[in-house]
C-alpha positions in Angstrom: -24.0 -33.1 -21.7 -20.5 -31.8 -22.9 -19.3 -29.0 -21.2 -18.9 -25.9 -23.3 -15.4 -24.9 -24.4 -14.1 -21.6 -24.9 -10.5 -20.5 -25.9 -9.7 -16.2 -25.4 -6.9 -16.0 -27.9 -4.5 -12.7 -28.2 -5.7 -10.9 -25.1 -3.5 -8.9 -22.8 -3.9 -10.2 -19.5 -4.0 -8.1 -16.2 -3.7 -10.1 -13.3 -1.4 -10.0 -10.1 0.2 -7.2 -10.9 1.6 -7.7 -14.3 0.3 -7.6 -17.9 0.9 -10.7 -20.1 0.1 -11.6 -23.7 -1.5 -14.7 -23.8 -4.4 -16.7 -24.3 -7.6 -18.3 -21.4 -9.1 -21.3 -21.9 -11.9 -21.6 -20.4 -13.6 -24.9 -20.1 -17.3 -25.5 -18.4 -17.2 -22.6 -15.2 -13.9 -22.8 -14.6 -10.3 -21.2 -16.4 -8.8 -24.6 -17.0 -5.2 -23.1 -18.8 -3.7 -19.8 -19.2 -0.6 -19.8 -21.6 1.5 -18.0 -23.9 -0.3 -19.8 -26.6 -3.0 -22.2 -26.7 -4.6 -24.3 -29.9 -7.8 -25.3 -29.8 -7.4 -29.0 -29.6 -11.1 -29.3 -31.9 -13.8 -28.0 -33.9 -16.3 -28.0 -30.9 -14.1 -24.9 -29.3 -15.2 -21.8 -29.8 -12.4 -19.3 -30.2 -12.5 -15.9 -30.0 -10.0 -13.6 -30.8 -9.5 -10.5 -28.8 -6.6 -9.0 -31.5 -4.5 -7.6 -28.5 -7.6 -6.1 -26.4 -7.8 -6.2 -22.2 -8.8 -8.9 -20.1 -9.4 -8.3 -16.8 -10.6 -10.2 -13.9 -14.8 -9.9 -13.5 -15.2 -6.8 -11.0 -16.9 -7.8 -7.8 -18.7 -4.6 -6.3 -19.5 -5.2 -2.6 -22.1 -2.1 -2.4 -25.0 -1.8 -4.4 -28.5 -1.5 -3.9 -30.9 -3.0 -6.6 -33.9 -2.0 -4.9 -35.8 -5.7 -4.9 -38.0 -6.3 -3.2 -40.5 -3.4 -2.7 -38.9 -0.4 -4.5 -39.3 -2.2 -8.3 -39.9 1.4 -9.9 -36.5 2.4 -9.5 -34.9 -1.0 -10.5 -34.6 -4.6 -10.1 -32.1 -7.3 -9.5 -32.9 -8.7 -13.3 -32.5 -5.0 -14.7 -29.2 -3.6 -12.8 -27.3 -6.9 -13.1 -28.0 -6.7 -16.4 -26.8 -3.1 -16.5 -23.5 -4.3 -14.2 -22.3 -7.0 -16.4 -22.8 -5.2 -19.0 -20.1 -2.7 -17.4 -17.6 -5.4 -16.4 -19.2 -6.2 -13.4 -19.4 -10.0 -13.0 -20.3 -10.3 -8.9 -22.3 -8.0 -6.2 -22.8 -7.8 -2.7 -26.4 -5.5 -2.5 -27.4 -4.0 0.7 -30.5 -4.9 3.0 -32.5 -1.4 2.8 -34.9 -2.7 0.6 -38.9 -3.4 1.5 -38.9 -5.3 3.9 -35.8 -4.8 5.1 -33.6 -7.8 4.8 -33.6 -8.3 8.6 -34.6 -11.4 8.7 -33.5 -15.0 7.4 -36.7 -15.5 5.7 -36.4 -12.2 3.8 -32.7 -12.7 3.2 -34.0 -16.0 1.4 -36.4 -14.3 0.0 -33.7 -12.3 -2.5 -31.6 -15.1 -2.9 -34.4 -16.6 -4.4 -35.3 -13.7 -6.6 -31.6 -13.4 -7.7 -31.1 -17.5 -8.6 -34.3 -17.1 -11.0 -33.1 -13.4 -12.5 -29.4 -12.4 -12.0 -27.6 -11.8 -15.2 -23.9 -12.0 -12.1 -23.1 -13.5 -9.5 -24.6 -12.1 -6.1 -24.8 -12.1 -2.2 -26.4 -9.5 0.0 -25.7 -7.8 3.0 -28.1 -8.7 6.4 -29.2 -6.0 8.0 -28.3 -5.1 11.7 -31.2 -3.0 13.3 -31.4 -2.0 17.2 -33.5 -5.3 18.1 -32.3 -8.4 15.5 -29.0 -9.7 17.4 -31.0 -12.9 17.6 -31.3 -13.3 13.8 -28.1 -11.4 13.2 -26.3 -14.7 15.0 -28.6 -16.9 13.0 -26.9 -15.9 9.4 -24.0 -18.5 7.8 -20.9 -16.3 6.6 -20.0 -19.2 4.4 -23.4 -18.5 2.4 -23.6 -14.2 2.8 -21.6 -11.9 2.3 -21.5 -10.2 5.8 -23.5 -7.5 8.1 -24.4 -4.0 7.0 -25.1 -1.7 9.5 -26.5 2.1 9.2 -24.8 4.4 11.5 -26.3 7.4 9.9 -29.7 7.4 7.5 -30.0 6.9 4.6 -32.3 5.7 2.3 -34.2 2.9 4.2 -34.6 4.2 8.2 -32.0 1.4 9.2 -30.5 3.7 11.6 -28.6 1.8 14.2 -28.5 4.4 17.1 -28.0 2.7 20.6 -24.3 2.3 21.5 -25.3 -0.1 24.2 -26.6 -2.3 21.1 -24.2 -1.8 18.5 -21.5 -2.9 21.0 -23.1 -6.2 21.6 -23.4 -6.5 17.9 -19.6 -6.2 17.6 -18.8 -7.7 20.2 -21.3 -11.0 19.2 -20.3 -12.0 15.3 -17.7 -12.8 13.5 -19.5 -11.5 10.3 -17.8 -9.1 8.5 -19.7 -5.3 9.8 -20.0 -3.3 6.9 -21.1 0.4 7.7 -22.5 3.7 6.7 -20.6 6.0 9.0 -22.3 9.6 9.5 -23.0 11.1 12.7 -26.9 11.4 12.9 -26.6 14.4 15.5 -24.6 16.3 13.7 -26.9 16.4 10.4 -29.4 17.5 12.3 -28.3 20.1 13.6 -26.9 21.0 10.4 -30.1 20.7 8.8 -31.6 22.5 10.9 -29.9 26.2 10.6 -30.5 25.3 6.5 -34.1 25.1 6.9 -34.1 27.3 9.0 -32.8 29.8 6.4 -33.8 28.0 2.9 -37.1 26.1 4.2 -37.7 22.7 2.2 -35.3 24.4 -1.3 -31.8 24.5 0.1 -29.6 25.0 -2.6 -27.8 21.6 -3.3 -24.4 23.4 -2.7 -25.3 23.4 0.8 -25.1 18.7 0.9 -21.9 18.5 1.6 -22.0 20.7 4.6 -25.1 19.2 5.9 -23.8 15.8 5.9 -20.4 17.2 6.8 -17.0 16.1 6.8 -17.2 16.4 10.8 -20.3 14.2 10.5 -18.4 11.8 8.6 -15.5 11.8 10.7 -17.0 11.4 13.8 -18.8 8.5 13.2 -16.3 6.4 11.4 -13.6 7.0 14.4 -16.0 5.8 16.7 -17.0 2.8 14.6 -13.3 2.6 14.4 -12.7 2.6 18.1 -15.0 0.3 18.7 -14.0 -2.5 16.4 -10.4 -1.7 18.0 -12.3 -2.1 21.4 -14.0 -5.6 20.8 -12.0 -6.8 17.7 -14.8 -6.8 15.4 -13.9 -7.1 11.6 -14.7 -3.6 10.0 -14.7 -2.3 6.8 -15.8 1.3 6.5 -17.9 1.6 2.9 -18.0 5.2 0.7 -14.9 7.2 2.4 -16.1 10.8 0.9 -13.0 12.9 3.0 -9.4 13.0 3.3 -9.5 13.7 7.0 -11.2 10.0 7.4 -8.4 8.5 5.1 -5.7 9.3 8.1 -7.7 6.7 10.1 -6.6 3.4 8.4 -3.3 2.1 7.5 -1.0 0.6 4.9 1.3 -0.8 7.1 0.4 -4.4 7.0 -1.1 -6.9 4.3 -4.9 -6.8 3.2 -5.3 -10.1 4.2 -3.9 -9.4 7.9 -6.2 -6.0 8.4 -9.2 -5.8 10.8 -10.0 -2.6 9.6 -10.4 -2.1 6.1 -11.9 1.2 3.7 -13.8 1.6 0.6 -14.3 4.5 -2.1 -16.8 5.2 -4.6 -16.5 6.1 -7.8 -18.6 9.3 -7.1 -15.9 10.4 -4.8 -13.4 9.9 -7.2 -15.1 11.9 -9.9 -16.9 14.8 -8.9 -16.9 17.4 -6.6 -18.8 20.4 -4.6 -17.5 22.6 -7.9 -20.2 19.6 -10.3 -23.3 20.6 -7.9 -23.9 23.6 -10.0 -24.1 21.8 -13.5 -25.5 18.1 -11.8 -27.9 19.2 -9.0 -29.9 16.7 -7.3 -28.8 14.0 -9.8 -25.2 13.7 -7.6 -26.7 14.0 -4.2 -25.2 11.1 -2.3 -24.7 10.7 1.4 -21.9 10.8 2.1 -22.3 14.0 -0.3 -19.8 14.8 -3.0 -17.6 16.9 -1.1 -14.4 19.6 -2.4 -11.4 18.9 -4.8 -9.0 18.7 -2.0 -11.2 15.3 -0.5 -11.3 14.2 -3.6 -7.4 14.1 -4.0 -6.6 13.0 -0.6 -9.5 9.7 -1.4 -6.8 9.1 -4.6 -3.6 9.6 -2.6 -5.0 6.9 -0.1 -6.6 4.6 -2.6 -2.9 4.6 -4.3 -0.9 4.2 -1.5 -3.3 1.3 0.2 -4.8 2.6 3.2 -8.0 2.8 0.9 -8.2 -1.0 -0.4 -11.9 -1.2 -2.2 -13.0 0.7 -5.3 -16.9 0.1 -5.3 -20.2 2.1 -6.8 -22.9 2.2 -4.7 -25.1 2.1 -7.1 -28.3 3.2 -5.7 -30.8 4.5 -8.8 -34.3 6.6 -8.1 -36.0 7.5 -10.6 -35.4 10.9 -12.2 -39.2 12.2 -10.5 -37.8 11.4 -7.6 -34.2 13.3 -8.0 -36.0 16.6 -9.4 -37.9 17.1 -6.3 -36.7 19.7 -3.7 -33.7 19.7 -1.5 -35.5 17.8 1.2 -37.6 15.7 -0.5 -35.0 14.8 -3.5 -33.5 11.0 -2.4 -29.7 10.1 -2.5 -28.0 7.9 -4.7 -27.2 7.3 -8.2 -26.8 4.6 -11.2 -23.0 3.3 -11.0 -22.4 -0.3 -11.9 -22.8 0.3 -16.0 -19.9 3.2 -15.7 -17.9 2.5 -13.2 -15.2 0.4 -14.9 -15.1 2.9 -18.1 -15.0 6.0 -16.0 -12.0 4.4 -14.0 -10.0 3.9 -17.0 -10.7 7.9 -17.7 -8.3 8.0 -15.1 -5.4 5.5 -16.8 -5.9 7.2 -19.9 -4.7 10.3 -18.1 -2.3 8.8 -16.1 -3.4 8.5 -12.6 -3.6 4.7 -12.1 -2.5 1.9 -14.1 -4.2 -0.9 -15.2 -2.7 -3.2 -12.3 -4.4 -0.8 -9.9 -7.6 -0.8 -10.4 -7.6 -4.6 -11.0 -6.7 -4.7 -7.6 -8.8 -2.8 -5.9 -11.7 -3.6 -7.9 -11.5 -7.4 -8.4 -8.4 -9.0 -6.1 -8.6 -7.0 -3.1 -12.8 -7.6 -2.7 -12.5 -10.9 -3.1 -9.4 -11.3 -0.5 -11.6 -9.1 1.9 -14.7 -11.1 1.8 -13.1 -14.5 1.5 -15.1 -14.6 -1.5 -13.9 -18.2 -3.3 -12.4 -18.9 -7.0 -13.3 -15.5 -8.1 -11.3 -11.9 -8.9 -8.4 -13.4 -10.1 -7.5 -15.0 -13.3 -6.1 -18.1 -12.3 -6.6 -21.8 -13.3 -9.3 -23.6 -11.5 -10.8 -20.0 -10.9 -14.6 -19.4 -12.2 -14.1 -17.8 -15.6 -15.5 -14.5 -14.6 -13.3 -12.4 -17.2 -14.1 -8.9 -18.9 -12.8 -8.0 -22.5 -11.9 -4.5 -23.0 -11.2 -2.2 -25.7 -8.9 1.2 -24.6 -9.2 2.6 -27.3 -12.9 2.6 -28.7 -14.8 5.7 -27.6 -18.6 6.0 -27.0 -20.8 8.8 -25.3 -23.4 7.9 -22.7 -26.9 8.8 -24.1 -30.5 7.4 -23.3 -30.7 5.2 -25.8 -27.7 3.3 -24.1 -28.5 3.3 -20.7 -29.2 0.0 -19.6 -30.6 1.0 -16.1 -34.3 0.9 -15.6 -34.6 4.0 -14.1 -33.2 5.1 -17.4 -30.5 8.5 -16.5 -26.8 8.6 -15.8 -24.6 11.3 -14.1 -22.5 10.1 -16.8 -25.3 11.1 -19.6 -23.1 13.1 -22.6 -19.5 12.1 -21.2 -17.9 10.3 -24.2 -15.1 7.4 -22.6 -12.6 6.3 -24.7 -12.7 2.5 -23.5 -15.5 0.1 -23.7 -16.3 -2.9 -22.2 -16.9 -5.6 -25.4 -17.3 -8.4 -23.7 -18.0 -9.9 -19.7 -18.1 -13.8 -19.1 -19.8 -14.5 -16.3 -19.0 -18.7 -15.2 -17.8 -19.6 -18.5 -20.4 -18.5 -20.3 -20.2 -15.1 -22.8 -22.8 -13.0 -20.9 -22.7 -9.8 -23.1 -21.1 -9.2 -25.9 -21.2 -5.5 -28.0 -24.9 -4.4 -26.2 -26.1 -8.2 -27.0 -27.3 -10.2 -23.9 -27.7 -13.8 -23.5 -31.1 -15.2 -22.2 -29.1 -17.9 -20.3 -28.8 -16.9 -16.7 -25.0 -18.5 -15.9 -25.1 -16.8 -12.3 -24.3 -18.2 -9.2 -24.8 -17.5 -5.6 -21.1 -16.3 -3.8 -19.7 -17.9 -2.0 -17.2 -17.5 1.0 -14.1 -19.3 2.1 -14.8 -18.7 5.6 
């Protein structure tokens, strides 16, 4: 069978830094020529003519949660990937704090399988370190997954990893990448408890980001810190949420070179304590939202590269769930179908260009997980590539909420860009809300 033949004519190319006007062809799964201008050398091409729009890199996000197995009412691999691509979103890394836990070999398997027969991107998943797997932890291929996510505060999940004895083994015994939640679990106690203490179970939500605290967060990442210093562990430290963390990691040598690497949310980067008032439960995260001045310092880090991830987190409940009390309300939120369109809110005003976030959304996550032929637009590269219009504005509403759990924090924000198209291996994945019903996904890979 021929392979299928696709030439991206007209299209402003960001890619390394620079901006060109050019044409992609893409033949099979792979970029085969990038040039100033291309002809299509037959009738069999399909051409498609992007009359001077974007084209950026797929996005890889290396931190969602898609909730299969076990938690299928809030969402499913088939139904957020669909959502992701569908925001620019070509590749994910989703985390182990699912039912069962992926813990295990069998049940990390166990989703790859579910993802080869459902993924509308590309995908890995995190394994999950507890206080008792080392043995499995040692048995996992970092050619074939992405790396090891460990929970050094709660969160959704109970994946707490809380003896030091054992997490020091852990870092000390792989050379996975150790991906972590870093919130001190003593300190949000304690915190909770003078809240319920004074509020019971209906603590006003303005009271989050005090509870899970900037000295909670701090605490724990500079001891996960230390101790990747201590055993030269590879650490990357997911969903910064404070400026005081930021003055923990560096810029002062190459991504590729750094042992100790940072990522920020979206979340971070858009809201603050101020939104709680208008947004209640529906942006309760952990890490929580915290003030305007965290959220400046997270941009002057991300900017200046001691930050080197942009990612979402994506972690959706359903909206029952959310309205529930303080206590009993979950955290997390529906990212991956925004994320790209709410970052370019913030080229429109000037705050990073296009370059930027191509970087820290697509380059830099694949140069930190090794992740091969993909985040780049180069030839021989997968054709992972995302057509954008700037200038096309739409307003998030129900009826165009792809995510099964079927809300936004984004619901009634009009963006002025718009993702038109996402290829995901070659193949035109979505284009303008239409999906195709072949599943063109593949399973990550890691040049490790």
């Amino acid at each position: 069978m021929k392979e299928k033949t696709t030439l991206i004519k007209n299209a402003h190319i960001v890619n390394e830094g620079k901006i060109l006007k050019g044409d992609i062809l893409i033949e099979g799964k792979y970029i085969k020529e990038i040039a100033d201008s291309i002809s299509a050398k037959n009738a069999d091409v399909h051409v498609l003519d992007v009359e001077g729009k974007y084209v950026f890199p797929g996005l890889i996000d290396d931190q969602v949660h898609f909730r299969e197995p076990g938690l299928i009412h809030k969402a499913t691999i088939e139904t957020e990937s669909r959502a992701a691509i569908a925001g620019g979103i070509t590749s994910f890394i989703e985390m182990p704090n699912t039912n069962p836990q992926t813990t295990t070999i069998e049940e990390l398997e166990k989703k790859f399988d579910i993802a080869s027969k459902t993924s509308s991107g590309n995908y890995s998943f995190m394994f999950g370190g507890t206080n008792d797997n080392l043995d499995e932890i040692l048995k996992v291929d970092p050619k074939t997954t992405a790396g090891l996510k460990l929970f050094l505060g709660s969160s959704t999940g109970n994946m707490l990893v809380d003896d030091e004895s054992i997490l020091e083994r852990i870092f000390s015994s792989t050379d996975l990448l150790i991906s972590a939640h870093c919130e001190d679990e003593t300190t949000i106690k304690e915190n909770m408890k003078e809240y319920m203490l004074k509020y019971g179970d209906d603590i006003p939500i303005k009271y989050h980001p005090l509870i899970r605290s900037e000295e909670a967060c701090y605490l724990s990442s500079s001891k996960a810190i230390e101790l990747a210093k201590k055993t030269g562990a590879r650490l990357h430290v997911f969903h910064l949420s404070t400026g005081k963390e930021t003055e923990l990691f560096t810029n002062k040598v190459p991504l590729k070179d750094k042992k100790i690497t940072a990522e920020v949310c979206i979340h971070h980067l858009t809201f603050t304590d101020e939104d709680y008032e208008d947004k209640g439960t529906l942006i309760k995260w952990n890490p929580a939202v915290k003030t305007e001045e965290d959220k400046n310092e997270l941009w002057n880090a991300l900017l200046d590269d001691r930050i080197d991830v942009i990612a979402t987190d994506h972690a959706p409940h359903t909206l029952d769930e959310k309205n529930n009390v303080y206590t009993k309300a979950p955290s997390g939120g529906p990212l991956v179908q925004h994320a790209l369109v709410a970052m370019l809110e913030n080229y429109h005003s000037g705050r990073i260009s296009l370059e930027k976030m191509v970087e820290k959304m697509c380059h830099n996550p694949a140069i930190l997980f090794d992740v091969e032929k993909r985040g780049y637009i180069k030839e021989g590269y997968f054709a992972d590539l995302v057509v954008l219009d700037l200038n096309n504005p739409w307003t998030v509403n129900k009826d165009n909420i792809l995510y099964k759990c079927g809300w936004s924090p984004f619901e009634g924000n009009t963006f002025k860009s718009r993702v038109t198209q996402t290829f995901v291996n070659g193949h035109l994945a979505y284009n303008n809300f239409n999906f195709s019903d072949v599943k063109a996904a593949m399973r990550l890979t890691f040049n490790r």
